[in-house]
C-alpha positions as CSV (number, residue, x, y, z in Angstrom):
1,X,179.8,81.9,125.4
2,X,179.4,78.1,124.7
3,X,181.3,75.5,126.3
4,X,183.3,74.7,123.0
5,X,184.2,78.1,123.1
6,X,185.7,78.5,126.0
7,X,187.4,75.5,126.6
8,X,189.1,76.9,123.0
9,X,189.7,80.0,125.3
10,X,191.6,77.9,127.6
11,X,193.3,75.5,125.6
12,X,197.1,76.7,127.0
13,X,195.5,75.5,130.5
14,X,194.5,72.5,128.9
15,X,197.9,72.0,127.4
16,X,199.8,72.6,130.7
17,X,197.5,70.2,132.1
18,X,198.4,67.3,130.1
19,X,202.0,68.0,130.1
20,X,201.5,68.0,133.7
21,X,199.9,65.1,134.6
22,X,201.9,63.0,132.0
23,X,205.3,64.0,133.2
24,X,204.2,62.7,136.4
25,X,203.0,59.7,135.1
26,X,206.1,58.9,133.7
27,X,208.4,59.7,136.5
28,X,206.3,57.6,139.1
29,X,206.6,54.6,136.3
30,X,209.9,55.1,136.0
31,X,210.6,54.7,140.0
32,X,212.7,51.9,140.3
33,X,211.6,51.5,143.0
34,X,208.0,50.4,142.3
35,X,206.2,51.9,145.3
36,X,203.2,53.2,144.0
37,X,201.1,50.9,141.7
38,X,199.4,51.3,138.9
39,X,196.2,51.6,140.1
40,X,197.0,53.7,142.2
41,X,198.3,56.2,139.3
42,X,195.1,55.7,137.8
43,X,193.3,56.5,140.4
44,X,195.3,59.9,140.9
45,X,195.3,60.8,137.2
46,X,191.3,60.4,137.8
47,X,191.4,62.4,140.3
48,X,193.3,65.1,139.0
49,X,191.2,65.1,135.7
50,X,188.0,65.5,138.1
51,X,189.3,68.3,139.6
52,X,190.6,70.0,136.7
53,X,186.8,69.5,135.0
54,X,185.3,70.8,138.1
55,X,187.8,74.2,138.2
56,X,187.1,74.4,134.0
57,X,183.3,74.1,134.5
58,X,183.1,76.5,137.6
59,X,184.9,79.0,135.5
60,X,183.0,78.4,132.8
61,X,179.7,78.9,134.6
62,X,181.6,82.1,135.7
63,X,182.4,84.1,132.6
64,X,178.9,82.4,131.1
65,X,177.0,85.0,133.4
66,X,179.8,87.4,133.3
67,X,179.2,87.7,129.3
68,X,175.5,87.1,129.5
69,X,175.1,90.7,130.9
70,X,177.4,91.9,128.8
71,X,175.5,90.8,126.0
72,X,172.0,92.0,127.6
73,X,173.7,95.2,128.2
74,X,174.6,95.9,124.6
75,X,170.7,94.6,123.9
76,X,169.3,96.7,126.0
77,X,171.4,99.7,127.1
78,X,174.1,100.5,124.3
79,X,174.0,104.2,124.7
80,X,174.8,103.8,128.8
81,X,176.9,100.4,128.3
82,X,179.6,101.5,130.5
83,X,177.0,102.2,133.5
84,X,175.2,98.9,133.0
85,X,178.6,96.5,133.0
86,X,178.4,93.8,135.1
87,X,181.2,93.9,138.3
88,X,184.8,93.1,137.6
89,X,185.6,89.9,139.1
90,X,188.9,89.3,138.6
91,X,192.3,91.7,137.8
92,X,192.2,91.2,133.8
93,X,188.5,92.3,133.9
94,X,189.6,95.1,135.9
95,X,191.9,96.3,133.1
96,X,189.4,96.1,130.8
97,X,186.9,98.0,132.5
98,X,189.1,100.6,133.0
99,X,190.1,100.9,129.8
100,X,186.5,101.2,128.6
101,X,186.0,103.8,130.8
102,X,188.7,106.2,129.7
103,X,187.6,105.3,126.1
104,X,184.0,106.3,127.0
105,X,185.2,109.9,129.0
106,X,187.5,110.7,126.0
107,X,184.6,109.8,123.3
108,X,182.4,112.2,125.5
109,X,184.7,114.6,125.6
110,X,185.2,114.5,121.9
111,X,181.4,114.6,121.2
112,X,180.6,117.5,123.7
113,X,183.4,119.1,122.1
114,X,181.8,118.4,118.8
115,X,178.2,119.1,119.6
116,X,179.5,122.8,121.2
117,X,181.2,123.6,117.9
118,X,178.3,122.7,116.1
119,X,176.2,124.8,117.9
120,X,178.4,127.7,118.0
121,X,178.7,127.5,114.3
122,X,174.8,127.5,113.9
123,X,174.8,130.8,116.2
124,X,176.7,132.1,114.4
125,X,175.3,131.1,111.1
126,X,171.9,132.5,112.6
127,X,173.2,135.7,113.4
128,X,175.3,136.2,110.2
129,X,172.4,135.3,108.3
130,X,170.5,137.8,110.3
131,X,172.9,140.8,109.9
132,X,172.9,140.1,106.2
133,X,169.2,140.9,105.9
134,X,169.4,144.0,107.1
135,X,172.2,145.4,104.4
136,X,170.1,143.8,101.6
137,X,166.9,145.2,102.3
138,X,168.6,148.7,102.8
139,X,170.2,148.5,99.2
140,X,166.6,147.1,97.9
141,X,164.9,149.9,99.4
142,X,167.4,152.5,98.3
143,X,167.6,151.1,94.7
144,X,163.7,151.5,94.2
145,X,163.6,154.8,95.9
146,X,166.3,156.0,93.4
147,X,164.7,154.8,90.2
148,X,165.0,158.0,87.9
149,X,166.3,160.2,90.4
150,X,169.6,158.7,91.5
151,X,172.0,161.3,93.4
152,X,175.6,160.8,94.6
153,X,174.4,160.6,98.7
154,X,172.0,157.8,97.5
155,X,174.6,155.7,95.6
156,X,177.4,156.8,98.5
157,X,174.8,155.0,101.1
158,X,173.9,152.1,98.8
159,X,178.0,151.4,98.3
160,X,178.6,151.8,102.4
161,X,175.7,149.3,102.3
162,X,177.5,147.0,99.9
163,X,180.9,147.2,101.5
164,X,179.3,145.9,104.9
165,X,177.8,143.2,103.4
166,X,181.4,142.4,102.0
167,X,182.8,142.4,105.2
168,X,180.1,140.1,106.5
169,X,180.6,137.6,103.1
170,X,184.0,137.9,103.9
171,X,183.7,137.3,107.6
172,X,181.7,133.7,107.1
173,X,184.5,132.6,104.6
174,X,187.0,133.2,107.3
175,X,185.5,131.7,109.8
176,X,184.8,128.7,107.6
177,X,188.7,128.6,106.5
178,X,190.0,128.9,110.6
179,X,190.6,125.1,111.0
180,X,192.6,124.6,108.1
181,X,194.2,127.9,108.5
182,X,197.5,126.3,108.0
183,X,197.1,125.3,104.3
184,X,196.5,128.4,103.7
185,X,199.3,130.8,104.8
186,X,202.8,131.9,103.7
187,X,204.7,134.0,106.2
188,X,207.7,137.2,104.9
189,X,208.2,140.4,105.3
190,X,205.8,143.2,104.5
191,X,205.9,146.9,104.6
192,X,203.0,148.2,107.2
193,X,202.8,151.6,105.5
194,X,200.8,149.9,101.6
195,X,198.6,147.8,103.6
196,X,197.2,149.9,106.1
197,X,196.3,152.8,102.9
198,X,194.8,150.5,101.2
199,X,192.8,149.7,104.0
200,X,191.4,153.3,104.8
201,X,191.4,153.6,101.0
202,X,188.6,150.7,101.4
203,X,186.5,152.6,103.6
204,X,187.4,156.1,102.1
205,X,183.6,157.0,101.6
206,X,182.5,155.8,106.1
207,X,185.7,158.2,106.6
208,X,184.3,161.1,104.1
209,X,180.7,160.8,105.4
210,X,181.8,160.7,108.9
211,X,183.9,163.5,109.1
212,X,186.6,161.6,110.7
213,X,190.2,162.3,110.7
214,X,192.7,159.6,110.3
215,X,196.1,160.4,111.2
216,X,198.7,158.1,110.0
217,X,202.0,157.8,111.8
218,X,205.6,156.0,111.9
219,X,204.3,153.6,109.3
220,X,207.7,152.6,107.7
221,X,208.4,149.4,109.3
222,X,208.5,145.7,107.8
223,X,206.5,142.6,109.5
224,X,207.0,139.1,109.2
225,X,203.4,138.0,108.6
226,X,200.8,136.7,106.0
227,X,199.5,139.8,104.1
228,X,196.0,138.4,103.0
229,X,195.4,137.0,106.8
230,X,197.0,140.7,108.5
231,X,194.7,142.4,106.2
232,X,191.6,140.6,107.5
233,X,192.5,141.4,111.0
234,X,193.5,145.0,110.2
235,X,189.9,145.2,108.7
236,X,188.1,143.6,111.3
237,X,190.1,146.4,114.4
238,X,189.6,149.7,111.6
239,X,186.0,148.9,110.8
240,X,184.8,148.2,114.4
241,X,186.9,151.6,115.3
242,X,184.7,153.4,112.1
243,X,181.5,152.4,114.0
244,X,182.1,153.5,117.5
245,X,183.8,156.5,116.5
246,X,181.1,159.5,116.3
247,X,180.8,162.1,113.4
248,X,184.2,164.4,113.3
249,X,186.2,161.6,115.9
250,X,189.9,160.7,115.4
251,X,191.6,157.7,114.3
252,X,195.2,157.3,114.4
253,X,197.5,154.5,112.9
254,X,201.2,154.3,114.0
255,X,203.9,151.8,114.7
256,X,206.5,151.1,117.6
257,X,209.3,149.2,117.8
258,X,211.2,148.0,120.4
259,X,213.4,144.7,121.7
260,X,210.7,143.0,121.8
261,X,209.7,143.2,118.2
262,X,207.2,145.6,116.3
263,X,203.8,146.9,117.2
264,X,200.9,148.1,115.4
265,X,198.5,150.7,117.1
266,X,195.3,151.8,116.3
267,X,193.6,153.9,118.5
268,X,190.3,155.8,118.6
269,X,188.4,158.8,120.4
270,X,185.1,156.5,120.2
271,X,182.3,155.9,122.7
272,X,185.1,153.0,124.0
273,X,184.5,149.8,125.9
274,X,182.8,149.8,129.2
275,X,185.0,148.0,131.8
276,X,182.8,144.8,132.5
277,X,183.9,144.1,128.7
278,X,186.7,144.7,128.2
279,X,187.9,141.2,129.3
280,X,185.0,139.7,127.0
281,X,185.5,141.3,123.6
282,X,187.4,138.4,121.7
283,X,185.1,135.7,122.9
284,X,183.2,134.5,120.2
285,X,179.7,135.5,119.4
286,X,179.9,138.4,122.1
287,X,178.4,141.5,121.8
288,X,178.3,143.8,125.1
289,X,177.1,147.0,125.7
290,X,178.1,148.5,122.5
291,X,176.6,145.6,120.2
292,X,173.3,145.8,122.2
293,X,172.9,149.7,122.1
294,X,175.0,150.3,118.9
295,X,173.5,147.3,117.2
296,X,174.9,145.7,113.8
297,X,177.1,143.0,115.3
298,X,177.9,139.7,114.9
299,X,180.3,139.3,117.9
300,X,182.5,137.8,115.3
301,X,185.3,140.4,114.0
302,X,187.7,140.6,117.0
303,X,187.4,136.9,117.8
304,X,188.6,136.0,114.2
305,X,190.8,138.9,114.3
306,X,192.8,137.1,117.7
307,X,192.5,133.4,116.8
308,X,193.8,133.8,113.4
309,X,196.6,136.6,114.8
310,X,197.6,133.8,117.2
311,X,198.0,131.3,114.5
312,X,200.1,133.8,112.6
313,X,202.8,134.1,116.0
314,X,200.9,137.7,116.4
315,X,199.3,139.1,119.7
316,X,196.4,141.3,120.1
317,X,195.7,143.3,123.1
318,X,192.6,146.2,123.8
319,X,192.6,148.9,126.5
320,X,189.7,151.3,126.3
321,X,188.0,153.5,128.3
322,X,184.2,154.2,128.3
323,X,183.6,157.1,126.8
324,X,186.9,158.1,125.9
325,X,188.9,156.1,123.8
326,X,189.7,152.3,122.5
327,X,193.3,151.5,121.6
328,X,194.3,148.1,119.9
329,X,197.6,146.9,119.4
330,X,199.2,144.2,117.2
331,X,201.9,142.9,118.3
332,X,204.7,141.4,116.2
333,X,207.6,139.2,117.5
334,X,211.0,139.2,116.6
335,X,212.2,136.8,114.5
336,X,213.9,133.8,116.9
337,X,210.5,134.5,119.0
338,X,208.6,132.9,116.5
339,X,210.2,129.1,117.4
340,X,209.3,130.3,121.2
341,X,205.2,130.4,120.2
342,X,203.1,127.8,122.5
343,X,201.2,125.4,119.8
């Protein structure tokens, strides 16, 4: 800072002083009484005008250093500026600091944030990408091996093929669309019962070539919800319950309703969810025990299948035991509870 520029900083201090000193100028002129004389007013005016130099030019030397390191800092050490500050020295300076320093933590903050989303989005990406591979070069292999000789079982395994790579396509542009979920959406009512047969009609042939049962029950009941976003979900629960129930298993579909609202059930006699897991299952990109031994998993379907329930004013809860049975419920409030939803 030059010395122009901060006595331009304190020109209200320079103001006060010469309203100052002249006021009392004038009233010791005006004394009728003609004590003190007029060199003697001079000679206090001089000395009040040394003073106040002396208190401008200490100050000034002051804030000279004071902004010096600022300025080296921001040379030198932009990226740690806040940690390289020179010492408050007086209260405004204080306030300053502070200030800086709860705009540094929230920037941080914002930028961890930032960098963790980033990263969980290339996991993800990597693993999607991965998964994808395998469907592709299943369908490649089947497609040569069928040339000329191309038999019902071959195209049934090459269309289960396809339909999994759907749900993984459809899985990415989900996850893509989560964050502006809300331009996207239009909640009313909607009979359970059409959605969830379309559904099993969808994976009619894993059903057929499985062996398993699906029992439909107590469907008849209408939902306030979003039927493209439900329909995701519903996917995401019936397709993970299709790959950990074994050859001639049991799925059944059915619907409560209570005080409370309206619940959705869909329960399995799979290889279930060991207990360690259970708490873990709709944290993103987690597989457990039955992704690691079961393979084919992205981690992906039940966290999408709970965030984007949430944002529709739906609740998803699992119980499962290993080796028996996994049972997941969708829960849907009744009408006034909807306002009640935390944001």
């Amino acid at each position: 800072m030059r010395l122009y520029e901060y006595l331009l900083d304190r020109k209200h201090s320079l103001l006060f002083y010469l309203f100052l000193m002249s006021f009392i100028t004038v009233v010791i002129s005006l004394d009728p009484c003609k004590r003190v004389s007029a060199e003697n007013i001079m000679y206090v005016n001089g000395v009040a005008l040394l003073s106040f130099l002396v208190y401008l030019l200490g100050g000034y030397c002051l804030k000279r250093r004071f902004y010096r390191q600022i300025r080296h800092s921001l040379a030198e050490n932009p990226g740690e500026l806040l940690y390289t500050l020179p010492t408050p020295g007086n209260y405004e300076q204080r306030l300053y600091h502070r200030l800086l320093e709860k705009f540094h933590f929230e920037q941080r903050n914002q930028l961890e944030k930032l960098y963790t989303q980033r990263k969980e989005n290339l996991e993800f990406t990597t693993s999607w990408v991965h998964e994808i591979k395998t469907p592709l070069a299943t369908s490649r292999l089947l497609i040569e091996n069928s040339r000329g000789k191309c038999s019902d079982e071959v195209l049934d395994s090459l269309e289960e093929e396809v339909i999994r790579m759907d749900g993984l396509v459809e899985q990415v542009l989900y996850y893509a669309r989560i964050d502006d979920f809300a331009r996207d959406y239009f909640v009313q009512e909607w009979e359970l019962k059409p959605m969830v047969k379309k559904l099993v009609k969808n994976h009619a042939r894993i059903f057929i070539g499985k062996k398993i049962r699906i029992d439909l029950v107590k469907l008849d009941l209408v939902v306030l919800t979003d039927r493209k976003w439900l329909m995701f979900i519903l996917n995401q629960v019936l397709s993970n319950a299709l790959k950990y129930t074994p050859d001639g298993g049991v799925i059944r579909i059915y619907a409560e309703e209570n005080p409370e609202g309206k619940t959705l059930v869909i329960s399995d006699n799979g290889v279930g969810i060991k207990a360690e897991d259970i708490e873990r299952v709709f944290t993103r990109g987690f597989t457990g025990y039955n992704g690691r031994m079961f393979g084919r998993s992205t981690g992906m379907g039940l966290y999408l299948a709970r965030s984007l329930a949430r944002k529709l004013g739906h609740e998803i809860n699992i119980a499962s035991k290993f080796g028996e049975y996994t049972t997941v419920s969708i829960h849907f409030p009744r009408l006034g509870d909807y306002f009640k939803l935390p944001n």
